[in-house]
C-alpha positions in Angstrom: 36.7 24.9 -33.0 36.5 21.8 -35.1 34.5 20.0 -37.2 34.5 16.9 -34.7 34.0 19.2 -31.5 31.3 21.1 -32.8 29.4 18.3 -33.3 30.0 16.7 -29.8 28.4 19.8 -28.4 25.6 19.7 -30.7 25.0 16.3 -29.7 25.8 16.9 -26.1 23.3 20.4 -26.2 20.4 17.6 -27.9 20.8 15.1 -25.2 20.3 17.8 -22.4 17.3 19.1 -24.3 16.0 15.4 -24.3 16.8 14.6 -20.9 15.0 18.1 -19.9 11.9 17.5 -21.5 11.5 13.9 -20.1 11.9 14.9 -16.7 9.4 17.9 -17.2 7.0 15.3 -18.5 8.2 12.8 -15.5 6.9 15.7 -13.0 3.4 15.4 -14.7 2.7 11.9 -13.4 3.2 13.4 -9.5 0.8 16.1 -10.7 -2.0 13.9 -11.9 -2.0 10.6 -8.9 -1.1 13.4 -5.8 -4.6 14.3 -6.5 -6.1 11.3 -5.2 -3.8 11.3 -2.4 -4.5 14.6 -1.6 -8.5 14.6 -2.0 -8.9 11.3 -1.3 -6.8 9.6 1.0 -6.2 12.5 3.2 -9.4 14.8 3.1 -12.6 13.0 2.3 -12.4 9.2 2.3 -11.4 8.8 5.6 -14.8 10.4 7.1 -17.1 9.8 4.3 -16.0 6.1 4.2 -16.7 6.2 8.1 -19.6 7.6 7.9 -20.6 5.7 5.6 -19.9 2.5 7.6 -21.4 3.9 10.7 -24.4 4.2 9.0 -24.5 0.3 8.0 -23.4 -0.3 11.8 -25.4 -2.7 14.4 -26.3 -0.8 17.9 -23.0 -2.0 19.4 -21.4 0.6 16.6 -19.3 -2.5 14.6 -20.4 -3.8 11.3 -19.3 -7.2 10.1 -17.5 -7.3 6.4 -17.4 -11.2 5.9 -18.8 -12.0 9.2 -15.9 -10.2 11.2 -17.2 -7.7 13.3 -15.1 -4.6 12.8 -15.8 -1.1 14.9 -17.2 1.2 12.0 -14.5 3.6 13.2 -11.6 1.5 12.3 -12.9 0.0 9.1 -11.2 3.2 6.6 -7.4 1.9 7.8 -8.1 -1.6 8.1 -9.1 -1.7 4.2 -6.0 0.8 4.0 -4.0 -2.5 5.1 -5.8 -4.6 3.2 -4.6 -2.6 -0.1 -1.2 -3.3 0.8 -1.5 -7.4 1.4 -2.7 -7.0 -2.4 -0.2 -4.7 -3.1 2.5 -6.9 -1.9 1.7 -9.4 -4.8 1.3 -7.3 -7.6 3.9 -4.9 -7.2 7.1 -7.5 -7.6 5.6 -8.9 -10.3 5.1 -5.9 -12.4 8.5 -4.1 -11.0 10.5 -7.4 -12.8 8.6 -7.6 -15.6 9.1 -4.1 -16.0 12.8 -4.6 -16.2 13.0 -7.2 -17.9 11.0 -6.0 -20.8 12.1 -2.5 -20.6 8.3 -1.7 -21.2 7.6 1.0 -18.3 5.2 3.4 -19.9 2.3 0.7 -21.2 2.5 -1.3 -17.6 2.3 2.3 -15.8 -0.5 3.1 -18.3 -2.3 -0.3 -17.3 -2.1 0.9 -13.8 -2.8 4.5 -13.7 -6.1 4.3 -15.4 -6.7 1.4 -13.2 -6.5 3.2 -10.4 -8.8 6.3 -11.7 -11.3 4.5 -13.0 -11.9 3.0 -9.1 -11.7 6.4 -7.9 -14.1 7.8 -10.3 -16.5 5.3 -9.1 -16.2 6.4 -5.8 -19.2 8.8 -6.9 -21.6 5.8 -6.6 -20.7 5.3 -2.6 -23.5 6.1 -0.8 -25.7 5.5 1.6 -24.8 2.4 3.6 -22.4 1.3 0.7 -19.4 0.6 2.8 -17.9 -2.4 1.6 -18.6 -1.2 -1.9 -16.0 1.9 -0.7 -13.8 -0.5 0.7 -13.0 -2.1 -2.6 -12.6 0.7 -4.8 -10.1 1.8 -2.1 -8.0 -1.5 -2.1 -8.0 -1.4 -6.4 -7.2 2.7 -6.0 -5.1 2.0 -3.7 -3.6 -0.7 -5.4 -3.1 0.6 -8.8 -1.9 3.7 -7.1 1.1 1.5 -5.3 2.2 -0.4 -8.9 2.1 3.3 -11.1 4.4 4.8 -8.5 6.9 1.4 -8.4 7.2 2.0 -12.1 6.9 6.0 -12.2 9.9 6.0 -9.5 11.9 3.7 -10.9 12.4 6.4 -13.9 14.0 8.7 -11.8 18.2 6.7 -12.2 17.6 6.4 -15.6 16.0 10.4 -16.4 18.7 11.9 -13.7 22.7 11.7 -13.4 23.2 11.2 -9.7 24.1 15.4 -9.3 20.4 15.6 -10.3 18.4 13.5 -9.1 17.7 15.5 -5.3 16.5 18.2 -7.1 14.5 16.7 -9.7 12.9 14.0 -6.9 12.2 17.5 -5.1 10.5 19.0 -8.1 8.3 16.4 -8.9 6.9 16.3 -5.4 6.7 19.9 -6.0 4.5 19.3 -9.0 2.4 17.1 -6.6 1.5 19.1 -4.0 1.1 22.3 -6.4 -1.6 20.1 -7.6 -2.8 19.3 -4.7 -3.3 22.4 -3.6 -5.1 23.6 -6.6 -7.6 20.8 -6.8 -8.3 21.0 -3.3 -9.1 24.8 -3.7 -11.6 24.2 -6.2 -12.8 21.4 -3.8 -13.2 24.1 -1.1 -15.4 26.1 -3.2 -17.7 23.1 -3.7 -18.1 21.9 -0.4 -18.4 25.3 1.3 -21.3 26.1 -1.0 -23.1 22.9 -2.1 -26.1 24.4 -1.4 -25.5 27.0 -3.9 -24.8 24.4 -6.7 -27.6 22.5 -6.0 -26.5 19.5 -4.5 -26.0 18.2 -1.1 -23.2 17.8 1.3 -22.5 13.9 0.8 -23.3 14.7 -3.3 -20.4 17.8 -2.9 -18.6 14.9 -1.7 -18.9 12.7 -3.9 -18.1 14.6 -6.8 -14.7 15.9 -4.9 -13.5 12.1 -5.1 -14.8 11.5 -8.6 -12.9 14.3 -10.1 -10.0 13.3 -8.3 -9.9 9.8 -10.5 -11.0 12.1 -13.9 -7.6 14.6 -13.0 -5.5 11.8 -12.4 -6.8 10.0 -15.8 -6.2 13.2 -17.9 -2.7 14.0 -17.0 -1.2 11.2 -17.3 -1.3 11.6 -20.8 1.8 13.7 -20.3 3.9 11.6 -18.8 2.8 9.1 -21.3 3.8 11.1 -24.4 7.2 11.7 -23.3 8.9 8.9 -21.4 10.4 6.6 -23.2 10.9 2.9 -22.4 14.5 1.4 -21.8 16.6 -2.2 -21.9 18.6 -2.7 -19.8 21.3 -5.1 -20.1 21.9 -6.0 -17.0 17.7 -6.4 -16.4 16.8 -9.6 -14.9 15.8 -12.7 -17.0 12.6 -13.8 -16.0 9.5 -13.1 -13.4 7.7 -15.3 -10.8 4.5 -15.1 -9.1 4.0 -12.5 -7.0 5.3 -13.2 -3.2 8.2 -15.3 -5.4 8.9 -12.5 -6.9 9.2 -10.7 -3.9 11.4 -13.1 -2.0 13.2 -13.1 -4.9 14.0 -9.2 -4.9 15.0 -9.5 -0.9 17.0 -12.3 -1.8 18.9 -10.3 -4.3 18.8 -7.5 -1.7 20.9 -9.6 0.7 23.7 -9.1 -1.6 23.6 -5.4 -0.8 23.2 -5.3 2.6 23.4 -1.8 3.3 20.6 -1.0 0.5 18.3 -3.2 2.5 19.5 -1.1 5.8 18.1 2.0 4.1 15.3 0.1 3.2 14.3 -0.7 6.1 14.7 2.7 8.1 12.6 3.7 5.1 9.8 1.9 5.7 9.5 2.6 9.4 9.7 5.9 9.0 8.0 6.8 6.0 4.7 4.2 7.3 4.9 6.5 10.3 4.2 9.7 7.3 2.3 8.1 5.6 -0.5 7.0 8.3 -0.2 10.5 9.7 -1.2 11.7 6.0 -3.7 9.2 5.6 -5.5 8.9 9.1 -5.5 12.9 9.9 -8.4 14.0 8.7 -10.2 11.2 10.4 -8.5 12.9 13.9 -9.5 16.0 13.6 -13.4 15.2 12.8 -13.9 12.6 14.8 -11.6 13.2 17.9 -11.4 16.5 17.8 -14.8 17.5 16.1 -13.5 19.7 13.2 -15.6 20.9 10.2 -14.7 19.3 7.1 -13.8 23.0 6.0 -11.8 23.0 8.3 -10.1 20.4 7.6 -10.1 21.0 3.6 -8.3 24.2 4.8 -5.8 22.4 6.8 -4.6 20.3 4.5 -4.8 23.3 1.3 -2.1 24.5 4.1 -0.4 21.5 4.3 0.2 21.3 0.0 1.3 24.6 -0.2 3.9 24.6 2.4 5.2 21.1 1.1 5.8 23.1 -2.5 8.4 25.7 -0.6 9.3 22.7 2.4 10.6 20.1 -0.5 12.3 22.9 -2.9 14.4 23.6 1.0 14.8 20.9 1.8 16.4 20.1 -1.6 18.9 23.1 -1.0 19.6 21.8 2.2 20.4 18.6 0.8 23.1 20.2 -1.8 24.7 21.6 1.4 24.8 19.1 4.1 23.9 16.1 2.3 20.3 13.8 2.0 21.0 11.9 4.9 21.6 14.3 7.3 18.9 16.3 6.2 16.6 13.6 6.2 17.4 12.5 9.8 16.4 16.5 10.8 12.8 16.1 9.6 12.2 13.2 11.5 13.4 15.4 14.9 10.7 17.5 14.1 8.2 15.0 12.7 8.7 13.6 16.2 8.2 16.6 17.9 5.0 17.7 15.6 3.2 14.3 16.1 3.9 14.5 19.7 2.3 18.0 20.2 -0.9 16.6 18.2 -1.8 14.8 21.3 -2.2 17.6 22.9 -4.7 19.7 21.0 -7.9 20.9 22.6 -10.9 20.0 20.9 -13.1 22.5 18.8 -9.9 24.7 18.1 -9.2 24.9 14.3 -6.0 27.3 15.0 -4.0 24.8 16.4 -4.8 22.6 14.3 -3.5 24.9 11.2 -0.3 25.3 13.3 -0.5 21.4 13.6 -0.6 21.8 9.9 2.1 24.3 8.7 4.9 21.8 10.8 3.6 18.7 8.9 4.0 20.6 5.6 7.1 22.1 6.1 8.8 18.4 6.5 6.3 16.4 4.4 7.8 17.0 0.9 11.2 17.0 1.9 11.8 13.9 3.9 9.6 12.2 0.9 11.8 13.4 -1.7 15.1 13.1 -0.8 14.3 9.4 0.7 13.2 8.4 -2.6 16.4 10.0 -4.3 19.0 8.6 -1.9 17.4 5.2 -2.3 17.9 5.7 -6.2 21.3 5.7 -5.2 21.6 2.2 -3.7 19.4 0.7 -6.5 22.0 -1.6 -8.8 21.4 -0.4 -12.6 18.9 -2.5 -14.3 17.1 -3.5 -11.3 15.1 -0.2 -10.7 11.6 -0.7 -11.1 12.0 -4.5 -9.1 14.0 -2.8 -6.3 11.4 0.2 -6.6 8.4 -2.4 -6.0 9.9 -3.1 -2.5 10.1 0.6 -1.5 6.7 1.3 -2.8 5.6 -0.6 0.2 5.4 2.4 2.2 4.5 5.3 -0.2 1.3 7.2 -1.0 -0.8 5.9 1.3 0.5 2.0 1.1 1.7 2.0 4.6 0.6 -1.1 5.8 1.4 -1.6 9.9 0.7 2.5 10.8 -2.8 1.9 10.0 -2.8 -1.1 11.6 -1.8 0.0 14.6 -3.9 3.5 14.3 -7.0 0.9 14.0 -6.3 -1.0 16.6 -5.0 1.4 19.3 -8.2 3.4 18.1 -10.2 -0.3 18.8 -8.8 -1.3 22.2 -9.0 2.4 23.9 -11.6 4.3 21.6 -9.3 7.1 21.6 -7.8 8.8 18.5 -5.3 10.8 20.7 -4.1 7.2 21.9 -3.9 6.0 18.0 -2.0 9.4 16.6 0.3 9.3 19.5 1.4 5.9 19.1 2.6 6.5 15.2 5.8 8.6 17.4 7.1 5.2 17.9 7.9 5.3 13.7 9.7 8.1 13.6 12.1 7.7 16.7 13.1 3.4 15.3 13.4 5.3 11.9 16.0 8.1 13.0 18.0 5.5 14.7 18.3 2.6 11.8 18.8 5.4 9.7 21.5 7.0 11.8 23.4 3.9 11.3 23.4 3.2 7.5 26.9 4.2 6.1 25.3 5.3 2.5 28.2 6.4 0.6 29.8 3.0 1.2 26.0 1.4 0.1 26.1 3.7 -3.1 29.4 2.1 -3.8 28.5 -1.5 -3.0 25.7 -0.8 -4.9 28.1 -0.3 -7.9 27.0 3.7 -8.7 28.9 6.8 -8.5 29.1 8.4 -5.2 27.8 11.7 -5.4 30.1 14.5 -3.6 27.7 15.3 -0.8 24.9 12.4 0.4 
């Protein structure tokens, strides 16, 4: 072997060590913000926050944030909307200036501990506090939605195209592993409040505060080992924030087919996302579930998401993202649909409810955000990112909507969960209809083998 050989594989063994050891550190970000998805959005804002606002509530059950009377009961996803109106101007802006500076990690830094330090304040929301929890949700919320634009946007430039299913599918892993572990400790507190001292809406309070302390402290990792990238082909210049915005679809209109998938995306996944965000409120309220319960429930949920995104990963390196993508939402349809159905006061079906969420959850989130890595043209990642951010962890913005007001006009939660089928079934068919390998190529990338 030769002088000039050996030292290509040396180089070539060094680069795959680096390229190893920044997408281990990449997983780390999942690991510290699922947290607040997990504990917060999903298990205990939703109630607390209602609670909350029921408490501040006139007789006729409405309370009036800036004069507008709003029923108490609808107030947790219409501030969940009102997150994503915000997040709709900041998220352009800082997805271009991303790539155009090449300076990711201290705009994601900006951002991350942005979004903790909101949630750690979520300790002080008491009493009949609600507007004060409506706030720190929109800046969570909100910080949450410009991290992940910039954390995603990492994954075309950390993974060759073979990779990148399995390492999106990893680092969702990582998130619900956490997840689940946080909430277990979580479990233990609020079962047994008593025990430590403290009461039920204290046990609460310190379940969301530690949720913004966990997602503080680990995204050191991250932060130690990505590096920042120029791109040449990185866009000259930023504009205000709906500009900037236009200005991304605009460019989008060039690649047609990226902004089909886009769109699909974002009906569908809104449709995940409410689910995930509005659930817990469901099954206490409507169907008049312990909050152990429902901490259980979604422990369930995480744990089955680790083993459902790893499959659905597989299945992905065997009959393609696409196709595996368009089976979850089959059976995303056919789980939200049975939820209608579920008798009140009955915790098992609700874990069975549960285990079918978690066994797609993971999956169809992953491998959307890997195929739509795909259709991103280079240098334009964390800008195209900021557009499918729209609808990820918890920044749905028309589910909740909807939820809110089907759940204002009838009073009925079954109506509201039942009418988020509608997402899934429009999603399945504009998805059905994107040809992606020709959008990877008119994106300009490689066209993996299998997509």
């Amino acid at each position: 072997m030769g002088t000039d050989t050996v030292r290509e594989t040396a180089t070539g063994a060094t680069a795959l060590a680096d390229r190893k050891r920044e997408q281990r550190g990449w997983y780390f970000y999942d690991w510290a913000c699922s947290v607040y998805s997990t504990s917060v959005l999903t298990v205990f804002l939703g109630p607390y926050l209602t609670s909350v606002a029921k408490a501040a509530a006139d007789a006729d059950g409405f309370v009036h944030p800036l004069g507008i009377p709003v029923r108490a009961g609808s107030f947790f996803p219409y501030a969940v909307s009102l997150s994503v109106i915000l997040s709709v101007f900041v998220m352009p802006l800082a997805g271009a200036a991303a790539d155009r500076t090449g300076r990711k990690k201290p705009l994601l830094a900006l951002s991350a501990y942005i979004g903790a330090a909101a949630t750690t304040g979520m300790f002080f929301l008491e009493g009949d506090r609600y507007l004060l929890g409506g706030a720190l949700l929109v800046v969570a919320n909100s910080a949450l939605a410009v991290s992940m634009v910039l954390y995603n946007s990492y994954l075309p430039q950390i993974a060759p195209p073979e990779e990148r299913d399995a390492v999106s599918s990893r680092g969702w892993a990582f998130g619900y592993a956490s997840g689940a572990l946080v909430l277990v400790a979580n479990l233990v507190l609020y079962s047994n409040y008593d025990t430590f001292g403290v009461s039920e809406a204290t046990a609460v309070r310190i379940c969301l505060a530690s949720a913004g302390v966990w997602w503080g402290a680990f995204t050191l990792v991250p932060l130690r080992r990505l590096r920042d990238r120029r791109s040449t082909n990185a866009p000259g210049g930023t504009a205000p924030g709906l500009r900037q915005l236009v200005a991304t679809v605009r460019d989008m209109r060039r690649h047609p087919l990226t902004l089909s998938f886009l769109l699909a995306y974002l009906v569908y996944n809104d449709g995940v996302q409410t689910v995930i965000s509005q659930a817990s409120v469901y099954g206490s309220e409507e169907l008049g579930l312990e909050q152990s319960t429902l901490i259980v429930a979604v422990l369930l949920v995480q744990v089955l998401a680790v083993a459902g995104a790893l499959a659905m990963g597989r299945l992905a390196r065997a009959y393609g993202a696409k196709r595996t993508i368009l089976g979850s939402l089959v059976a995303w349809t056919v789980t939200i649909g049975a939820g209608f159905f579920l008798p009140a006061h009955a915790p098992t079906w609700f874990f069975v409810l549960a285990a079918g969420i978690g066994l797609v959850l993971g999956g169809t989130q992953a491998l959307s955000r890997s195929l739509f890595s795909h259709l991103v043209p280079a240098g334009k990642e964390a800008e195209y990112f900021s557009a499918y951010e729209m609808s990820d962890r918890g920044m749905s913005w028309l589910g909740p909507l909807v939820f809110g007001l089907a759940y204002q006009l009838t009073g009925s939660y079954r109506d509201a969960i039942v009418s988020l089928v509608a997402f899934f079934l429009i999603g399945f068919v504009l998805l059905a209809r994107v040809p992606v390998r020709q959008a990877v190529h008119d994106a300009g990338n490689p066209v993996p083998a299998r997509i």
